[in-house]
Structure formats: structure tokens, C-alpha cells
N, CA, C and O atoms as a CHARMM CRD file, in Angstrom:
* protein
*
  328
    1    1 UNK  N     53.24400-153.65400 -55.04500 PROA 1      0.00000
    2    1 UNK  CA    54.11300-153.65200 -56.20100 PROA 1      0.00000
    3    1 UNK  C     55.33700-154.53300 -55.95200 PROA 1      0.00000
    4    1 UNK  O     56.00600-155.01000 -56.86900 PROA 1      0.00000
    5    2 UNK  N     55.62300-154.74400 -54.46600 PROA 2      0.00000
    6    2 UNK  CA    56.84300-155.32900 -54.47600 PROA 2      0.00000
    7    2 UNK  C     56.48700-157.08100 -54.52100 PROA 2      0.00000
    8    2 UNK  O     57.25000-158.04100 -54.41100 PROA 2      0.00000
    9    3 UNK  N     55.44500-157.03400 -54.66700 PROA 3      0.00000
   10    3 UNK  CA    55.26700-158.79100 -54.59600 PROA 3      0.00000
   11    3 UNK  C     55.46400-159.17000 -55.75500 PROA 3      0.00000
   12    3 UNK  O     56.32300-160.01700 -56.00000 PROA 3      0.00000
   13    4 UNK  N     54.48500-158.45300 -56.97100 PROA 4      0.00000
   14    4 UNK  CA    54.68600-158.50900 -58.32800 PROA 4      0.00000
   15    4 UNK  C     56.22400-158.54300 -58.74100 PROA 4      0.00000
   16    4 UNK  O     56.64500-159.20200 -59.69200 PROA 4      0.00000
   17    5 UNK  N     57.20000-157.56100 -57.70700 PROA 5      0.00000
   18    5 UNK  CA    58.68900-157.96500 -59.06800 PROA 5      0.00000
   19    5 UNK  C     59.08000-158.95500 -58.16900 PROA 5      0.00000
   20    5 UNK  O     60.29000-159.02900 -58.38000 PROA 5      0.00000
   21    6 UNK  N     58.77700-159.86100 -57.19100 PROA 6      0.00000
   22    6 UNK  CA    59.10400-160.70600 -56.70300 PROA 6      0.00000
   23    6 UNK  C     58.72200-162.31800 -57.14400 PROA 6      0.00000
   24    6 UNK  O     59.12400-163.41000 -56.74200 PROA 6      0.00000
   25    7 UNK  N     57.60100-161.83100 -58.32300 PROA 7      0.00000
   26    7 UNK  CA    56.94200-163.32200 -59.08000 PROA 7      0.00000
   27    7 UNK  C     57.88300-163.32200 -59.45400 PROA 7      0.00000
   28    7 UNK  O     58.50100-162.28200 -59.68400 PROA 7      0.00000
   29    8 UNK  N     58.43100-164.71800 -59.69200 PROA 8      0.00000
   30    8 UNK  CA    58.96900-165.67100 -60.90100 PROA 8      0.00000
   31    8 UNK  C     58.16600-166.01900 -61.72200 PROA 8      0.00000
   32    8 UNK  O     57.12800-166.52300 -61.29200 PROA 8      0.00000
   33    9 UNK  N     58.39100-165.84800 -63.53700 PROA 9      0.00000
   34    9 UNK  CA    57.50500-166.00800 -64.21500 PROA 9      0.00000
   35    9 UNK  C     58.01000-167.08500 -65.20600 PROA 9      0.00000
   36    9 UNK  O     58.85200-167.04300 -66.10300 PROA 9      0.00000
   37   10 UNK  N     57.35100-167.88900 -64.82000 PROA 10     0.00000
   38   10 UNK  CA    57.49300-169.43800 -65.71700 PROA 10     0.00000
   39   10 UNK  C     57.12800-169.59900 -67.16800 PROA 10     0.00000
   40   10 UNK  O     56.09100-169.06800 -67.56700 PROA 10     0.00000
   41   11 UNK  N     57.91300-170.30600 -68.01500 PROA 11     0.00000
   42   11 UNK  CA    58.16000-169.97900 -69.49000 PROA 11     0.00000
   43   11 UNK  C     56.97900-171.32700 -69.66800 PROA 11     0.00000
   44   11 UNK  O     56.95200-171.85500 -68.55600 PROA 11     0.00000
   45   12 UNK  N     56.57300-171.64400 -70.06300 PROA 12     0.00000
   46   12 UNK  CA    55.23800-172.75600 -70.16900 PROA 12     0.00000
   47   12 UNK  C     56.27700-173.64700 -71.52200 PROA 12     0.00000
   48   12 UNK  O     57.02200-172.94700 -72.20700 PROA 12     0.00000
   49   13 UNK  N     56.23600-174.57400 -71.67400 PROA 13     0.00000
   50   13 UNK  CA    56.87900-175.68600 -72.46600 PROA 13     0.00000
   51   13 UNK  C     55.76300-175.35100 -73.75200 PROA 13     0.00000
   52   13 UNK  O     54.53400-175.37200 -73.68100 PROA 13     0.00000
   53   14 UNK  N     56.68600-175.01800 -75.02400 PROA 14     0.00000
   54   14 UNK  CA    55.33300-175.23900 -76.33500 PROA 14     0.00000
   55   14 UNK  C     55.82100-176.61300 -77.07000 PROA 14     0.00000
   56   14 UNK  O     56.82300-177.29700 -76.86100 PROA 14     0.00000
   57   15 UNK  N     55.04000-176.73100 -77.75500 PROA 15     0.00000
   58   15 UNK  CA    54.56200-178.04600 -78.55800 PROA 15     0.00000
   59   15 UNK  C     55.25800-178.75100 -78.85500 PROA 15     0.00000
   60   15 UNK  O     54.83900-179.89100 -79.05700 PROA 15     0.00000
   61   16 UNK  N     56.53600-178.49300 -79.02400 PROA 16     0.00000
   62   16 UNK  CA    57.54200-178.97500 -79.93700 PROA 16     0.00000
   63   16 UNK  C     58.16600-179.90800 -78.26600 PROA 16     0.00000
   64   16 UNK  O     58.42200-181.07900 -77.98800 PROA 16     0.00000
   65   17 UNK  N     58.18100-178.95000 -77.72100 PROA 17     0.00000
   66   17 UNK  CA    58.98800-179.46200 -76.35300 PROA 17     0.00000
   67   17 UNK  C     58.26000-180.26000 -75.59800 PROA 17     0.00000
   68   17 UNK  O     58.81700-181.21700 -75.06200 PROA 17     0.00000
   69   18 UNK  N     57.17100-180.07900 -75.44700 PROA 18     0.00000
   70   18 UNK  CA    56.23600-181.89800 -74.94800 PROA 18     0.00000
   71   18 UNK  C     56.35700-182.56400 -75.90600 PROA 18     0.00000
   72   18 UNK  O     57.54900-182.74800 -75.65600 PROA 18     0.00000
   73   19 UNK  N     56.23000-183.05900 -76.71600 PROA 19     0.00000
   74   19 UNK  CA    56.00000-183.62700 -77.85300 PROA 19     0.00000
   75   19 UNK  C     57.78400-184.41500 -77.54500 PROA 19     0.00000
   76   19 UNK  O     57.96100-185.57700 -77.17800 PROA 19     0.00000
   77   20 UNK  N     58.55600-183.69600 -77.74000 PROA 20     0.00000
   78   20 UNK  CA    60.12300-183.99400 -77.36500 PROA 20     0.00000
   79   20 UNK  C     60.40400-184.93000 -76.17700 PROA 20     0.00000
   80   20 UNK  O     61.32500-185.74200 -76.09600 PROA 20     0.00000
   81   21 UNK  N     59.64900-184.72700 -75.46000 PROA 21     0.00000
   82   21 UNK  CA    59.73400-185.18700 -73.63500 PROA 21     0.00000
   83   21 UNK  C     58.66200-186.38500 -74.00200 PROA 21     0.00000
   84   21 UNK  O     58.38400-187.12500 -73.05900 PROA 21     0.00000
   85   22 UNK  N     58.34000-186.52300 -74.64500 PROA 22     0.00000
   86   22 UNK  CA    57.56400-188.37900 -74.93000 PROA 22     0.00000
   87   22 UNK  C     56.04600-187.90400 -73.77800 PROA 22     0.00000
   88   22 UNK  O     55.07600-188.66000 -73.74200 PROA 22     0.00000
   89   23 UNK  N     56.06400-187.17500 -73.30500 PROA 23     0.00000
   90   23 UNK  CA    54.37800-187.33100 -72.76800 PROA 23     0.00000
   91   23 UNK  C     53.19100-187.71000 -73.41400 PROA 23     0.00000
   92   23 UNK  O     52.65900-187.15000 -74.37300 PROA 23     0.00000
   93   24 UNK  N     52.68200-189.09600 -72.57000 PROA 24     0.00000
   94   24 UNK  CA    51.57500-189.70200 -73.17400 PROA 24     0.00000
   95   24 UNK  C     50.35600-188.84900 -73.13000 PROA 24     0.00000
   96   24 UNK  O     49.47400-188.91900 -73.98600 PROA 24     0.00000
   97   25 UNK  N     50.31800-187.70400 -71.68400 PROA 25     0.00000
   98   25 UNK  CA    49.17400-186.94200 -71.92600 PROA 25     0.00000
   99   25 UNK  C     49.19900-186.17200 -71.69400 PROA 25     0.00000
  100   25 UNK  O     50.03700-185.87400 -70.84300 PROA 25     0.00000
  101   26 UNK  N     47.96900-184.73900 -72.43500 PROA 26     0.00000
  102   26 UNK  CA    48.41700-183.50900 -72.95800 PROA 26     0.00000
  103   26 UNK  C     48.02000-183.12100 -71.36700 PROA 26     0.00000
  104   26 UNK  O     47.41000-183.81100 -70.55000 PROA 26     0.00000
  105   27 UNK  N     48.77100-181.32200 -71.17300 PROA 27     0.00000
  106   27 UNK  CA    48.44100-181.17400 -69.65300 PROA 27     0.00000
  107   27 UNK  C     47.17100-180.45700 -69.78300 PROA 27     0.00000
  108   27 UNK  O     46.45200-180.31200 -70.77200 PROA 27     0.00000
  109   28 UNK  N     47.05200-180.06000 -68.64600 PROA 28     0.00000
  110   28 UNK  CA    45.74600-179.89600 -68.23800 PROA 28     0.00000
  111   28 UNK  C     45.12900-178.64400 -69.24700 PROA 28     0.00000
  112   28 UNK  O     44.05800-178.51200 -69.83900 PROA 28     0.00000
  113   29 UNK  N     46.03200-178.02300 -69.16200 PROA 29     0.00000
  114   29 UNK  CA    45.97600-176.10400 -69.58900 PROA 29     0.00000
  115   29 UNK  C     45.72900-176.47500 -70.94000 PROA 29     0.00000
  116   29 UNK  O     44.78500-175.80400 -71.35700 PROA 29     0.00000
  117   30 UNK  N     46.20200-177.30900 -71.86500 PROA 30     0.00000
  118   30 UNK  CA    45.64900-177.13100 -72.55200 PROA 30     0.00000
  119   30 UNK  C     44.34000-177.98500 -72.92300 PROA 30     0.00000
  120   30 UNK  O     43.78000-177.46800 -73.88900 PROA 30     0.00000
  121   31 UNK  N     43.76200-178.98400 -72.51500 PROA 31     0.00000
  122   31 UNK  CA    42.43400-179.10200 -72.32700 PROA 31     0.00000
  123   31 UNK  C     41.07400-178.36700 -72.26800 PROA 31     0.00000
  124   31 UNK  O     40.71900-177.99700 -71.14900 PROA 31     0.00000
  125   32 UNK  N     40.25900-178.10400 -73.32600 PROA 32     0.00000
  126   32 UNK  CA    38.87100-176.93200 -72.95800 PROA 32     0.00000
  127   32 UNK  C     38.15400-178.37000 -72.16700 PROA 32     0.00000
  128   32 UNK  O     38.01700-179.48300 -72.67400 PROA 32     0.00000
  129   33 UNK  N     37.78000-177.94400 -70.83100 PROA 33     0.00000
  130   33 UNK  CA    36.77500-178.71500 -69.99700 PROA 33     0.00000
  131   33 UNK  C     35.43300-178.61600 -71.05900 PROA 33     0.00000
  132   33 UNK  O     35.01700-177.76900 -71.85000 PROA 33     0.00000
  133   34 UNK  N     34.95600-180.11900 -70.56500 PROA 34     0.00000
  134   34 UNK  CA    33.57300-180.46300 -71.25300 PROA 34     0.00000
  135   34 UNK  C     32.16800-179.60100 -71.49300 PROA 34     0.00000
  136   34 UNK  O     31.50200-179.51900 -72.52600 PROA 34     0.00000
  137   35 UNK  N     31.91400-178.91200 -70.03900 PROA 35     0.00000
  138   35 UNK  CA    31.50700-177.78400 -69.85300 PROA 35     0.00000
  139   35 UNK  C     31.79500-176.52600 -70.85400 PROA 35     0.00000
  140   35 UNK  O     30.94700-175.84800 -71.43400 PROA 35     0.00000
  141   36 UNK  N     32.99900-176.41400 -70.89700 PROA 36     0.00000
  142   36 UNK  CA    33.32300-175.14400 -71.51100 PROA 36     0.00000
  143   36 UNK  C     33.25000-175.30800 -73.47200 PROA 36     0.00000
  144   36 UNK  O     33.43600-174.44800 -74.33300 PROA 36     0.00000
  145   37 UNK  N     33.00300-176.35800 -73.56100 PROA 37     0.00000
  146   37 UNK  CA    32.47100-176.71300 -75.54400 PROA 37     0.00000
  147   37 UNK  C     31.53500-176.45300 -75.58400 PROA 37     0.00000
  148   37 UNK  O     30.68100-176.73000 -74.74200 PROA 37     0.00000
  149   38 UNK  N     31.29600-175.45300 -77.18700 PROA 38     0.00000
  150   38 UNK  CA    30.22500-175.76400 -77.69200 PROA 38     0.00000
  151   38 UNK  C     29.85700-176.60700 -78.13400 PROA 38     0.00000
  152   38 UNK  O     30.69800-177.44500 -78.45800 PROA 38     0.00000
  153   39 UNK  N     28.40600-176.90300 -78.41600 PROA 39     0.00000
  154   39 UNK  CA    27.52000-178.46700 -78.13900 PROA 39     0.00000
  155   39 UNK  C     27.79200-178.45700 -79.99900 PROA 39     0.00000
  156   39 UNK  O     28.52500-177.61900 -80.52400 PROA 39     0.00000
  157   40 UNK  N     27.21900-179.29900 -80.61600 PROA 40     0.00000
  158   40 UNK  CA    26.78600-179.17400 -81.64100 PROA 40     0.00000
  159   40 UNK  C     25.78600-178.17900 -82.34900 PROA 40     0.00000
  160   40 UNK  O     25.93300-177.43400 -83.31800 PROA 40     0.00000
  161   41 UNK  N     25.03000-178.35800 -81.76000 PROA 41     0.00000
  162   41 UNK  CA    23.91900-177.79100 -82.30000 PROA 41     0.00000
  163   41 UNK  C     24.07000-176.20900 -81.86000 PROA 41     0.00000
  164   41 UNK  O     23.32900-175.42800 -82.45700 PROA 41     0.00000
  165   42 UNK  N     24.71000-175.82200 -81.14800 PROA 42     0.00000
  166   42 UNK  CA    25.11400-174.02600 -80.71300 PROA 42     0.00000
  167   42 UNK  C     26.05000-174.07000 -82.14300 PROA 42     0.00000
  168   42 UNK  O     25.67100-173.18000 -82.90400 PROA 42     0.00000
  169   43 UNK  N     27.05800-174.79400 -82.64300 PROA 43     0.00000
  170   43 UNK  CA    27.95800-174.62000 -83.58500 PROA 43     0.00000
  171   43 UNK  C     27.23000-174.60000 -84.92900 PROA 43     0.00000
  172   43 UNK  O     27.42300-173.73400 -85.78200 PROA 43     0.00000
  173   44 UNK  N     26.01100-176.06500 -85.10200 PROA 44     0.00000
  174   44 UNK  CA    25.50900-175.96800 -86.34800 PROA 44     0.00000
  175   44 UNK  C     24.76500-174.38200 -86.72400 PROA 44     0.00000
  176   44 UNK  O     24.76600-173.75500 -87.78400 PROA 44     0.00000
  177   45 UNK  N     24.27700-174.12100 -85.65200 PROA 45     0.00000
  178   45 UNK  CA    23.33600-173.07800 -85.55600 PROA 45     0.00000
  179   45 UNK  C     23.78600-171.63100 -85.92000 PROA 45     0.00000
  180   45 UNK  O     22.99900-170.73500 -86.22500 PROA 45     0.00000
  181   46 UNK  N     25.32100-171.48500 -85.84800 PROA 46     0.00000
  182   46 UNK  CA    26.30200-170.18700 -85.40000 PROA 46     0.00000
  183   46 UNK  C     26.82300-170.57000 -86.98200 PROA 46     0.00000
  184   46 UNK  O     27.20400-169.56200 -87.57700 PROA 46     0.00000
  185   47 UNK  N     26.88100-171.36900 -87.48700 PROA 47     0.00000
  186   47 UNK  CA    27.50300-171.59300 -88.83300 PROA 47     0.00000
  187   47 UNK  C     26.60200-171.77200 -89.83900 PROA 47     0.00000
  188   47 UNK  O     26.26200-172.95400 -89.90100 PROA 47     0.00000
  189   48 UNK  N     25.92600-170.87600 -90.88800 PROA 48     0.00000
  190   48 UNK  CA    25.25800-171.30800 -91.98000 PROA 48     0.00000
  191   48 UNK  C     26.02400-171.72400 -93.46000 PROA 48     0.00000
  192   48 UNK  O     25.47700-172.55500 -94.18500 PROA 48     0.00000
  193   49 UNK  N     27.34400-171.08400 -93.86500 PROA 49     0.00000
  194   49 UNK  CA    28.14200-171.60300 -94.52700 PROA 49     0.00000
  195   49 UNK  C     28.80200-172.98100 -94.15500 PROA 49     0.00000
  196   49 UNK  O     29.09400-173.13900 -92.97000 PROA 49     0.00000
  197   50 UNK  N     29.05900-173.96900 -95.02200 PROA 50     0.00000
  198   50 UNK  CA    30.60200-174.83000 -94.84400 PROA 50     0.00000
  199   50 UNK  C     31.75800-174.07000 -94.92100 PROA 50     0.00000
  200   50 UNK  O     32.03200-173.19300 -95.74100 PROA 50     0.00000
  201   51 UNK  N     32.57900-174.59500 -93.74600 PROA 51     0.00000
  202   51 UNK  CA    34.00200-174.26200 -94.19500 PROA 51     0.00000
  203   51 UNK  C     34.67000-174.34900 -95.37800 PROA 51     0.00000
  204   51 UNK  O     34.52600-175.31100 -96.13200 PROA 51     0.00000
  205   52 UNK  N     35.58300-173.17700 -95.67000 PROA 52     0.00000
  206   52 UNK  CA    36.27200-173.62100 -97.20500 PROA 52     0.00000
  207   52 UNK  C     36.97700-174.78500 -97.46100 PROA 52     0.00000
  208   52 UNK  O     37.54300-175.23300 -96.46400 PROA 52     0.00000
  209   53 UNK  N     37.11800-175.40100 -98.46300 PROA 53     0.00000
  210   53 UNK  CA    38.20400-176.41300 -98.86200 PROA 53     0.00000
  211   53 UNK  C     38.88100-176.16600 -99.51800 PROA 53     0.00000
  212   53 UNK  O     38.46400-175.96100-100.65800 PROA 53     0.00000
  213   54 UNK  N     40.66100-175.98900 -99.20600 PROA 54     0.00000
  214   54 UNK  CA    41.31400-175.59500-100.44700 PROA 54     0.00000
  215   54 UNK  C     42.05600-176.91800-100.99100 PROA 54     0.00000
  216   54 UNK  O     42.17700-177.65700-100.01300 PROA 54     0.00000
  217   55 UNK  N     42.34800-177.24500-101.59900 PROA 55     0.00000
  218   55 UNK  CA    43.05000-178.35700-102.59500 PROA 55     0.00000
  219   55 UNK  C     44.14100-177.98400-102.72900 PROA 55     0.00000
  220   55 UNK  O     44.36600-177.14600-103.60200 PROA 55     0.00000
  221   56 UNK  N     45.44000-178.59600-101.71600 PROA 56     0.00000
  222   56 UNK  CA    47.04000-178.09600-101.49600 PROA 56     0.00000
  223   56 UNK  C     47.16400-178.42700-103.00900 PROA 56     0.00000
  224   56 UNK  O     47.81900-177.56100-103.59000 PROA 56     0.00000
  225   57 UNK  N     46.77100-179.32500-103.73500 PROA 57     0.00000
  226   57 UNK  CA    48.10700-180.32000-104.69800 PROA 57     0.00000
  227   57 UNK  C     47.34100-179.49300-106.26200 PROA 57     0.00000
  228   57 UNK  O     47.90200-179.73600-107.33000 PROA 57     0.00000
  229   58 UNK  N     46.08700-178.55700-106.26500 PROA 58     0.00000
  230   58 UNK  CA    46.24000-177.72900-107.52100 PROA 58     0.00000
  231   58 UNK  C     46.48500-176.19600-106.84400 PROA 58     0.00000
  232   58 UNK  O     46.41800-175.19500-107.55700 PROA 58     0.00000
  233   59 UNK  N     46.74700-176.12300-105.53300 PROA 59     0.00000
  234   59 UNK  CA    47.02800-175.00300-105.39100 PROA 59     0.00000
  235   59 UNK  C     48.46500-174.99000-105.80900 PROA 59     0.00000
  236   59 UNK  O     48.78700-174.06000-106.54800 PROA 59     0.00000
  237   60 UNK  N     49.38600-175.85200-105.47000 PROA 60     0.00000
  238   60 UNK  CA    50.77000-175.63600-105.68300 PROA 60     0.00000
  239   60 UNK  C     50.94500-176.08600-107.41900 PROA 60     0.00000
  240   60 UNK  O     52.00700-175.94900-108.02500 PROA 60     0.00000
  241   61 UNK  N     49.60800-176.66800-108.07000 PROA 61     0.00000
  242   61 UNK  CA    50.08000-176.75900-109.74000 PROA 61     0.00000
  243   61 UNK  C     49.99100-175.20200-110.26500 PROA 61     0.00000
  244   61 UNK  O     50.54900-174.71700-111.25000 PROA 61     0.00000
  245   62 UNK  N     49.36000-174.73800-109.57500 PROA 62     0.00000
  246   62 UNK  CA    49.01100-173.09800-109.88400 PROA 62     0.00000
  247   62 UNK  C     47.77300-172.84500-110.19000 PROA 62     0.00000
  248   62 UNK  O     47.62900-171.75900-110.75000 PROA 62     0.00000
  249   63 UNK  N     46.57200-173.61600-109.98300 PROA 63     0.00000
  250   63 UNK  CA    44.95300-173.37400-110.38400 PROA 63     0.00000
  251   63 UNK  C     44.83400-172.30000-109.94100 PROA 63     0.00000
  252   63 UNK  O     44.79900-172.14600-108.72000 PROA 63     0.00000
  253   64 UNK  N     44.72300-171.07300-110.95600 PROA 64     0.00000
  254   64 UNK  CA    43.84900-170.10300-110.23100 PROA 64     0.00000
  255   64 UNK  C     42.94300-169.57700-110.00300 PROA 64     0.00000
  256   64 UNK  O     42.80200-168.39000-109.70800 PROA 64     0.00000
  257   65 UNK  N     41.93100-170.65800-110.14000 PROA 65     0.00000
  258   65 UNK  CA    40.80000-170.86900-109.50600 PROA 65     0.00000
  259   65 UNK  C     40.90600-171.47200-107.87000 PROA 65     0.00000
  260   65 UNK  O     40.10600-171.13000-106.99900 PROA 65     0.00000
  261   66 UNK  N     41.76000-172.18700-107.69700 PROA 66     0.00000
  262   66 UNK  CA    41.86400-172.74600-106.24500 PROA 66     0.00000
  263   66 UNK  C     42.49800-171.34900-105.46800 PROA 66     0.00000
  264   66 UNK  O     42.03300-170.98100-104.38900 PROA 66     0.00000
  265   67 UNK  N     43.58300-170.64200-106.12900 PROA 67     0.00000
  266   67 UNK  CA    44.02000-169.93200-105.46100 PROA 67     0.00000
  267   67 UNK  C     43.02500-168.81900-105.40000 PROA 67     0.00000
  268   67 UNK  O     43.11800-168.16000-104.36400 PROA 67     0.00000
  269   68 UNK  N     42.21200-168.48300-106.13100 PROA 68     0.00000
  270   68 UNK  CA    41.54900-167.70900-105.65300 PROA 68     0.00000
  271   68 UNK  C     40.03900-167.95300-104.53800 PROA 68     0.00000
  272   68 UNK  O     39.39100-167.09100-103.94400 PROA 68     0.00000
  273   69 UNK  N     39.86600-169.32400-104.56900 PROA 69     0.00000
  274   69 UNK  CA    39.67100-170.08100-103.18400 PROA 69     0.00000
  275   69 UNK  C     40.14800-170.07300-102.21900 PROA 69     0.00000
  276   69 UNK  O     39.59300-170.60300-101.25600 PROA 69     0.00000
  277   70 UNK  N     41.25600-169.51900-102.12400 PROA 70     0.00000
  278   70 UNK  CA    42.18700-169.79600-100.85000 PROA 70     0.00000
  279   70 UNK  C     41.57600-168.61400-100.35000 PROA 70     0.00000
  280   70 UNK  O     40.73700-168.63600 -99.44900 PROA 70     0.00000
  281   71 UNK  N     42.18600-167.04500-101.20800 PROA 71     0.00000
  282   71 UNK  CA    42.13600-165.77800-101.01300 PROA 71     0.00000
  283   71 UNK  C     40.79500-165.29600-100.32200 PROA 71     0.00000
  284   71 UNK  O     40.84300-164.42000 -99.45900 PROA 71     0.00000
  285   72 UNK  N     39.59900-165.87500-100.70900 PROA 72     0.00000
  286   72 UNK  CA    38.29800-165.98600-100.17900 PROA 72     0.00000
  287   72 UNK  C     38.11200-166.64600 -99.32000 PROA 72     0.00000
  288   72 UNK  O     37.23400-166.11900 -98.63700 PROA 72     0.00000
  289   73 UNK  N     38.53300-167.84800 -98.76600 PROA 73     0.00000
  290   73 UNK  CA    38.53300-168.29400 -97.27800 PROA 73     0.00000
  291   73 UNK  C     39.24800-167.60600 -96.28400 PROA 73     0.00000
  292   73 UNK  O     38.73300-167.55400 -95.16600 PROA 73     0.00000
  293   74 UNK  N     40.34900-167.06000 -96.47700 PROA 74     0.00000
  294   74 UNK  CA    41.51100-166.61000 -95.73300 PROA 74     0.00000
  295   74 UNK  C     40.50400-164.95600 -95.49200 PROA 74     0.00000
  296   74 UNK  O     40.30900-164.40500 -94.40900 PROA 74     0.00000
  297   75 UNK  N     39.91000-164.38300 -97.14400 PROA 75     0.00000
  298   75 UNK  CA    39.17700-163.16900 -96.22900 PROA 75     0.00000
  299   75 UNK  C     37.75000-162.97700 -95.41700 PROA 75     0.00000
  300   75 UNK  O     37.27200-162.10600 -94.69000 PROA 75     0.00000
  301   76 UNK  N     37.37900-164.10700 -95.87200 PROA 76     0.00000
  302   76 UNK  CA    36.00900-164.13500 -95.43500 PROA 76     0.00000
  303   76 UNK  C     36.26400-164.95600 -93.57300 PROA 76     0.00000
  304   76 UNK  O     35.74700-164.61900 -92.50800 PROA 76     0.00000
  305   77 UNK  N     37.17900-165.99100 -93.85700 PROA 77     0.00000
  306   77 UNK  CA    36.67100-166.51400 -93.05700 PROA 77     0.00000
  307   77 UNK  C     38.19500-166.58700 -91.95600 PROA 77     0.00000
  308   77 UNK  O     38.22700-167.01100 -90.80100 PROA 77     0.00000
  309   78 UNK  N     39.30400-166.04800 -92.74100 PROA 78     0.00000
  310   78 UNK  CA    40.47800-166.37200 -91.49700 PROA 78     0.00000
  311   78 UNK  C     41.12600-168.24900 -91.46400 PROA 78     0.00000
  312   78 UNK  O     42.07900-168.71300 -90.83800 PROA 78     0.00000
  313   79 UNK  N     40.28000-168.84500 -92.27400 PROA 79     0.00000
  314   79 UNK  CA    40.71800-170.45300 -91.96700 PROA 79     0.00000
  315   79 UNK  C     40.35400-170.57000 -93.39200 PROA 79     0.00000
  316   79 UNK  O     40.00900-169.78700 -94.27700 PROA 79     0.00000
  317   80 UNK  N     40.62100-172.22700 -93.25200 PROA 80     0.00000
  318   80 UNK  CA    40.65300-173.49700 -94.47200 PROA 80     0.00000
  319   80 UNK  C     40.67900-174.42400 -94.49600 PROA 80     0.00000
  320   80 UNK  O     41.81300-174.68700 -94.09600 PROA 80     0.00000
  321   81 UNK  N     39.81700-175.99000 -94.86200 PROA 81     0.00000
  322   81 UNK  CA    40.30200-176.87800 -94.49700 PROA 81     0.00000
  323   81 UNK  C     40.92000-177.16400 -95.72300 PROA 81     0.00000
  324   81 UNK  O     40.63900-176.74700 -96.84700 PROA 81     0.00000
  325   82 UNK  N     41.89200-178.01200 -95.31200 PROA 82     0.00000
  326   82 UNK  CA    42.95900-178.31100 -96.59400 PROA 82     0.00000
  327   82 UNK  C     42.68800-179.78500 -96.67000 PROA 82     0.00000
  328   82 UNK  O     43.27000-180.47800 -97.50600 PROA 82     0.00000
């Protein structure tokens, strides 16, 4: 137990703050190794729907038909491509 309160625990830099610091390349951590992707065909296979599409520029005229596009991607699926 005494090693644990003896870690120092390092605050990891987010996005805004590399991005700030001009780094040409992203670090490692956040990289998924090549190995670790799914292939295509594991993804085509795992997905029988398309992703939703919502349309920012009649969502913000007020279509509510788009918005109720949104409401159905967001429950069904958690995402959107916009």
C-alpha cells in the first residue's frame, strides 16, 4: 500500500493542449496498433444497417422530420454522421 501513495500520477495532455504545442505527431497512446483494428469485412459483417445521416443546416431550419432523425440515431444507435 505504501508504494501506491508513493505513485505520482501524471495528468496526460488532452487535445486541445497537443494540438497547442504544434506536434506534428499524434503520441503513441493514442494510436489503435494495426493488429488491434477491425478489418473490414469483421465491420461490414457486424453492421447490417447504414449509419444515420443527420442534415445540420434543416436540422437548425427546424425540419421535423430531420429532427426526428436525429432522435432515432441518437436512440438506436448513440451516433450520427452529420
Amino acid at each position: 500500500m505504501a508504494d501506491d501513495d508513493q505513485r505520482q500520477w501524471k495528468v496526460l495532455p488532452n487535445v486541445q493542449e497537443l494540438a497547442a504545442a504544434g506536434r506534428d505527431e499524434v503520441p503513441s497512446r493514442y494510436v489503435v496498433r494495426d493488429h488491434d483494428r477491425p478489418t473490414a469485412a469483421v465491420a461490414s459483417d457486424d453492421v447490417t444497417d447504414p449509419i444515420p445521416v443527420v442534415d445540420l443546416n434543416r436540422l437548425s431550419a427546424g425540419a421535423a422530420d430531420e429532427a426526428a432523425k436525429l432522435r432515432s440515431a441518437l436512440q438506436n444507435w448513440g451516433l450520427f454522421l452529420a
